[in-house]
C-alpha positions in Angstrom: -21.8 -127.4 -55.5 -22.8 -124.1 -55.7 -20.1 -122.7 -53.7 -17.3 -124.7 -55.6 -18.6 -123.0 -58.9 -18.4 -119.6 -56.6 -15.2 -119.8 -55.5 -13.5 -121.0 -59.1 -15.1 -117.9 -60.6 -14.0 -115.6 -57.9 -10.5 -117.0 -58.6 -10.4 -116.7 -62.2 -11.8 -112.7 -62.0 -8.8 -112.5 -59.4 -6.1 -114.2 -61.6 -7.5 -111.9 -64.5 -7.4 -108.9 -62.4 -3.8 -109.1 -60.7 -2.7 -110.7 -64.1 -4.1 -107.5 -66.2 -5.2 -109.6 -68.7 -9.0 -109.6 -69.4 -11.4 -110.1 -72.3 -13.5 -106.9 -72.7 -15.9 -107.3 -69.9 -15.4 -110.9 -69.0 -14.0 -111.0 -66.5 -16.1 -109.1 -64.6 -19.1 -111.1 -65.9 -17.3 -113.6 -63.7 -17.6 -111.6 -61.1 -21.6 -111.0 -61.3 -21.4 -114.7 -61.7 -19.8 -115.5 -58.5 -21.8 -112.6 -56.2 -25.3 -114.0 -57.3 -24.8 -117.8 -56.8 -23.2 -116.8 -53.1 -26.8 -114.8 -52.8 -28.8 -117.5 -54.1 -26.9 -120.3 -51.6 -27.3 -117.6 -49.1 -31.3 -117.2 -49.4 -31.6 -121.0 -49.9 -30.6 -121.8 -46.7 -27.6 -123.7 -46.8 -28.0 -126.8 -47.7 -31.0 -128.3 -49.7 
């Protein structure tokens, strides 16, 4: 589950980036987003 959510939010900061359209800081918030639930899953173990 966790990476799903990961891998849409990586997409949409990517479509927002090649697409130059972003809102303020947003999409990079997605960014953040995406990088810390890959380090949670990553410190978790896998799967639960």
């Amino acid at each position: 589950m966790l990476e799903t959510i990961a891998v849409i939010l990586i997409v949409l900061w990517l479509v927002g980036l090649v697409s130059s359209y972003t809102l303020g800081g947003f999409i990079h918030v997605l960014l953040v987003i995406a990088v810390i639930t890959i380090i949670l899953r990553l410190i978790r173990g896998g799967k639960a």
